[in-house]
N, C-alpha and C positions, 0 to 999 in steps of 0.2 A: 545232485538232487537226492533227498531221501525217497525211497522205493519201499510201498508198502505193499506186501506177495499179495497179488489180485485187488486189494482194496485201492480202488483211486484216489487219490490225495481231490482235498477242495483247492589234357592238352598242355602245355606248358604255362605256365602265368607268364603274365606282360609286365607285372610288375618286379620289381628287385629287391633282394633282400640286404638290410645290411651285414657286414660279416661278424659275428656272433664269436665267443670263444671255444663253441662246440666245434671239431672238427670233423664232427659227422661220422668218425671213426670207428661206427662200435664194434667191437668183437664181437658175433651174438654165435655162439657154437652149440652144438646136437641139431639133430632134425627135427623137424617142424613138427611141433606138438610135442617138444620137449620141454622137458622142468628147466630151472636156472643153470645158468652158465654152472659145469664144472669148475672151469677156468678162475680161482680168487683176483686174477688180476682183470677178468673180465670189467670196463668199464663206462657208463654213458659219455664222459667226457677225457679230453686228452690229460695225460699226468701231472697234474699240477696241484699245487697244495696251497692251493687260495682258501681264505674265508674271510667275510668281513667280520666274524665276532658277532653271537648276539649275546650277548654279558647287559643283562636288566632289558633286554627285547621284547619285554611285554608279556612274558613268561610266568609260570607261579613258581618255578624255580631261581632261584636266588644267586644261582654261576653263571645261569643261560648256556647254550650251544657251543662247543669251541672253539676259538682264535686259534687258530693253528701257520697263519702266514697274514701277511700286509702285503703279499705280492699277487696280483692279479693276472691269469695264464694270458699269453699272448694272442690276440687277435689273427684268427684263421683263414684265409682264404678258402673257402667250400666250393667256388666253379658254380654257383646257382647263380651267378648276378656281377656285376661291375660294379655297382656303388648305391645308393640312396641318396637323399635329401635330407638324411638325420630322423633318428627313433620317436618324438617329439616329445620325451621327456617331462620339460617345463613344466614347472607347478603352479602356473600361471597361465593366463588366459592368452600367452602368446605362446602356444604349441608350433611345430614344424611339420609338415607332412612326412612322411616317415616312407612311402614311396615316389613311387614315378610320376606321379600325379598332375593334380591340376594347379598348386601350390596354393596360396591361399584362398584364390576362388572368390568370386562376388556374387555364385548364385543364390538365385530367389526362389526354386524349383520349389513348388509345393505336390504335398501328395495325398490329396483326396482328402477322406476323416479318418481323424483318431478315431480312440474309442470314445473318447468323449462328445463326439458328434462333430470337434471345430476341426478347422482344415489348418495347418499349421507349416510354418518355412522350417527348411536346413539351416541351421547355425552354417556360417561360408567354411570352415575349416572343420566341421564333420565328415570326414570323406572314408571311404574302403577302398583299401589299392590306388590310394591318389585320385580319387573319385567323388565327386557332391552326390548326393540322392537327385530321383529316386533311382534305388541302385535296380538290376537284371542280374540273378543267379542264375547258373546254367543247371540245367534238371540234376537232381541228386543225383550219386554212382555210390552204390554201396560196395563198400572196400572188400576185397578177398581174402584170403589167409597171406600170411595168418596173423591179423588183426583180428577178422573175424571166427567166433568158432560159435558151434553148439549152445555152449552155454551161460554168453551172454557176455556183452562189450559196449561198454561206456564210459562218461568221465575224462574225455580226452584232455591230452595236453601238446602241444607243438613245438618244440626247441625254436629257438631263436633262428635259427639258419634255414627251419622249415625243413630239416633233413633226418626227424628223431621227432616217433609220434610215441608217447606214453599215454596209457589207459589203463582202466579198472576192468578184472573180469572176474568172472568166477569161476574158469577151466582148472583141473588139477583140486578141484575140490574146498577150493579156500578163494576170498576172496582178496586177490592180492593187485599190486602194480604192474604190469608190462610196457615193454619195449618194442620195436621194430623200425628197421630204417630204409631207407632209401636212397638212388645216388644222387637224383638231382627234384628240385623241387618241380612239382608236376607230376612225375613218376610213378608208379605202382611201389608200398613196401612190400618188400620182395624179402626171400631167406627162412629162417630159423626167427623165431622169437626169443625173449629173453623173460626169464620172472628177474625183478627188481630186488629181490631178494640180496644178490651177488655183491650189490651194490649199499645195500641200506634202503630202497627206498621202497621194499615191504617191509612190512613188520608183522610180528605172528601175532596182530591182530585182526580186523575185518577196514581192509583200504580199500578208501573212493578216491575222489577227486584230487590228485597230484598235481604242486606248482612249482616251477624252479623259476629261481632270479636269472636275469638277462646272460649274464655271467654260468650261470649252473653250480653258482658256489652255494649258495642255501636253497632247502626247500621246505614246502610247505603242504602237511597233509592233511585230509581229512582222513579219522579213523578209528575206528572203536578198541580199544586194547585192552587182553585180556584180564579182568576184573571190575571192568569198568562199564555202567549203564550206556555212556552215552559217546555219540559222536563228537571229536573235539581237534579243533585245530592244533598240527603236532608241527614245530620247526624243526632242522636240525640245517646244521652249517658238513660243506663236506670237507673230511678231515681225510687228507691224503686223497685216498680212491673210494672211500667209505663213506658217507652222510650218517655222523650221527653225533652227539646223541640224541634222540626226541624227546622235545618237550613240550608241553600244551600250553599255548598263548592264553592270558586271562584275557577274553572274549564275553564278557558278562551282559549280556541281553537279556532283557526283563520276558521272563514266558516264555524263553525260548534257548531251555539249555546246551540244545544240541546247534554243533557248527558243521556243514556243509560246503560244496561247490568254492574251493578258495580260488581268486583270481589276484597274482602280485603284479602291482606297477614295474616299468620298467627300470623305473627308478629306486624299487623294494620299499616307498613309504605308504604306498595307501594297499588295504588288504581290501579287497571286496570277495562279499563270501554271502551265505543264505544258511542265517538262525533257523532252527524249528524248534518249534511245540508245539501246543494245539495249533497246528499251521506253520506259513515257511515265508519268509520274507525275506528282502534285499535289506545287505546294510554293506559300509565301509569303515576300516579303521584305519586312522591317520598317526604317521609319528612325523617327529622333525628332522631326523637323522637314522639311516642303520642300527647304528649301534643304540636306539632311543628306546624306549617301549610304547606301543601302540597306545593309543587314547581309548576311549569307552567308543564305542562302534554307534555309527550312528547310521538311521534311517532314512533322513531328512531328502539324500541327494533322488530318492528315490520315490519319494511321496506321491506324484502323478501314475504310480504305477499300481498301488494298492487297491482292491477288490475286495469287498466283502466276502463274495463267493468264487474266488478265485487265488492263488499261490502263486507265489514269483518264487523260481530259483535259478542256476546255472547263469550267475552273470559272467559273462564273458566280452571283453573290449579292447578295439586295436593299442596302440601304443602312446596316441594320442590321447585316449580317454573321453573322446568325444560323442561315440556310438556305443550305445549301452544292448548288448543279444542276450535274452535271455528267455525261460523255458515260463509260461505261462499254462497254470495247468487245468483241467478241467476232468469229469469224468468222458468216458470213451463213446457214451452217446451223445455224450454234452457236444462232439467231436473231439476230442480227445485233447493232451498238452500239443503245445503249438509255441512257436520262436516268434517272440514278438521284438520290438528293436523301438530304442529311444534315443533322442540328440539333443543334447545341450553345447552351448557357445563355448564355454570355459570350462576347468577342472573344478572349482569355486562354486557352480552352477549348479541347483536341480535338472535333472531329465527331465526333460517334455512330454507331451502326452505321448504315449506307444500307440503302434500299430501294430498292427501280423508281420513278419519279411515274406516277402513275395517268395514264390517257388517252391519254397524247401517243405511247408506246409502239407501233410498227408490228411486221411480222414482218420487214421489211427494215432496212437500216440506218438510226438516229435520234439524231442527235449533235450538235454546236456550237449550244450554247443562248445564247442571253442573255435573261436576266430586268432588265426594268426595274426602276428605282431603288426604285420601292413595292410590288415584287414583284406587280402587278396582270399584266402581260402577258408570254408566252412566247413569243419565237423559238425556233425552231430549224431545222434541215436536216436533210432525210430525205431518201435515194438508195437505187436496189437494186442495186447495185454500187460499191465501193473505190475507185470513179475520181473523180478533182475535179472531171473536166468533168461530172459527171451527179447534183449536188446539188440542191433546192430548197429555197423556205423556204418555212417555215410557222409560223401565229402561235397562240397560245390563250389564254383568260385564266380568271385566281381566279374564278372562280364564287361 
């Protein structure tokens, strides 16, 4: 979400995760409220020298990112879970539930009025944690150290395994990428934290919103690098132990130079991310293949959501792609930005009309969510003022 200083913008889970090729391993060394790892072998993922290559990935660079291997690190057991129902990938309107759930589901549950006044059904296979709407969140718990600190934490991001939370802060003076882990899903991040630095996945410019593919072989940033005006979606493939090099995706939105909040399919072809300029909207970009480049972004999927006097940013969506969470914003008398949530049937499909999500909603500002891959758990960040230094996070889950 762009953040403008004071001015407002206009228990354990029951579910299971699949097993991801993070092993949840990280080295994170010094004491708490340390700079980055000493350690150059310090790393988020186990050693492997995957990348799918982004060569013509939609880039304004003409090499793209490195091809450094065709081989793909091995699938990990992490001990959070025994199995799934499959990620629901599908680029088609035949998704798979991706946890424990209720599998495809025949309900008709409606939930009161949109904002548009009409009362509106669940699509059957929009579910969170293997669940139809309407969903119960359990009351926010805002996270400890040290995720949280002093000066400000947002932009999160969830590994695949649910065991490795990355976020943007601004501690140590700079606004850069962090780490912090945990043993099992549910758990308190506990330890040392880490600056992303170690790794590639700061860069000595001003990083927000970090995204990694299923795998953790590419990632995707937002971030302002130095010489440069504007926020702008940066890739890089990770080469050995390292992600790099970065490059900035051509993302050309009419009005709206700047690129925000990236969120990557599981499957790495569609980017949903939040343009600004004079204001901030929802869009996605589509390709046909990894190694393809991304199409001109478009806004279309998202049309039911636009507000004259209102901002959409922070899209974030399970694995299915069916439940659309994101930061609707408002000024702090107005009651402030607020998570509102959309479903559509299919990938194919425009969102439906939004609503608020139940619970997580404050009367201060409540914005930049991320929902884990099986929709089981909720990030976000809540602040009573406009400024980035005065974020924190807080987690909830499907009930």
């Amino acid at each position: 979400m762009r953040l403008l200083l004071i001015i407002p913008l206009a228990a354990s889970l029951a579910c299971l995760r699949e097993n991801p090729a993070f092993d949840g391993s990280v080295a994170l060394s010094g004491s708490m409220g340390s700079t980055s790892s000493t350690d150059p072998t310090t790393t988020l993922m186990p050693d492997a020298t995957s990348s799918s290559g982004t060569t013509g990935a939609g880039t304004a660079s003409t090499t793209g990112a490195a091809d450094t291997s065709t081989t793909e690190p091995a699938v990990e057991t992490t001990g959070t879970g025994t199995g799934t129902t499959g990620d629901g990938t599908s680029t088609t309107g035949g998704t798979t539930n991706e946890a424990t759930g209720t599998g495809t589901g025949t309900s008709e549950a409606s939930t009161g009025e949109a904002s548009t006044g009409e009362p509106f059904e669940f699509p059957p296979e929009a579910t969170l944690c293997g669940k139809p709407g309407p969903w119960v969140l359990s009351e926010p718990q805002l996270l400890g150290t040290p995720v949280n600190y002093p000066e400000g934490d947002l932009d999160m991001w969830l590994s695949y395994n649910g065991l490795i939370l990355l976020w943007s802060s601004y501690r140590e003076g700079a606004q850069d990428t962090y780490r912090a882990t945990r043993a099992a899903v549910g758990m308190p991040f506990e330890g040392a934290y880490a600056n992303n630095k170690d790794i590639g996945l700061s860069t000595p410019g001003e990083d927000g919103k970090l995204a990694l593919s299923k795998v953790d072989t590419r990632a995707y940033l937002s971030t302002k690098l130095p010489g440069d005006m504007n926020y702008r979606i940066h890739i890089a493939d990770r080469n050995g132990k390292i992600y790099m090099p970065w490059t900035p995706l051509a993302l050309d939105f009419p009005d709206h130079p700047e690129a925000f909040d990236p969120h990557i399919s599981v499957d790495d072809l569609r980017l949903y991310y939040a343009p600004a300029g004079d204001g901030q909207q929802l869009a996605v970009a589509i390709r046909p293949g990894m190694d393809q480049p991304f199409g001109a972004p478009s806004a279309a999927p998202f049309v039911s959501l636009e507000e004259p006097d209102h901002d959409a940013a922070d899209p974030t969506l399970p694995a299915h792609e069916l439940v659309l969470i994101y930061t609707r914003t408002a000024a702090l008398e107005q009651g402030g930005h607020d998570l509102w949530f959309a479903t559509r049937a299919t990938i194919e499909a425009p969102f439906g009309p939004p609503q608020p999500l139940p619970t997580v909603n404050s009367p201060t500002h409540d914005a930049s969510a991320h929902l884990s891959r099986d929709g089981c758990e909720l990030f976000f960040a809540r602040s009573t003022v406009q400024d980035p230094g005065a974020w924190d996070i807080y987690r909830s889950e499907i009930q």
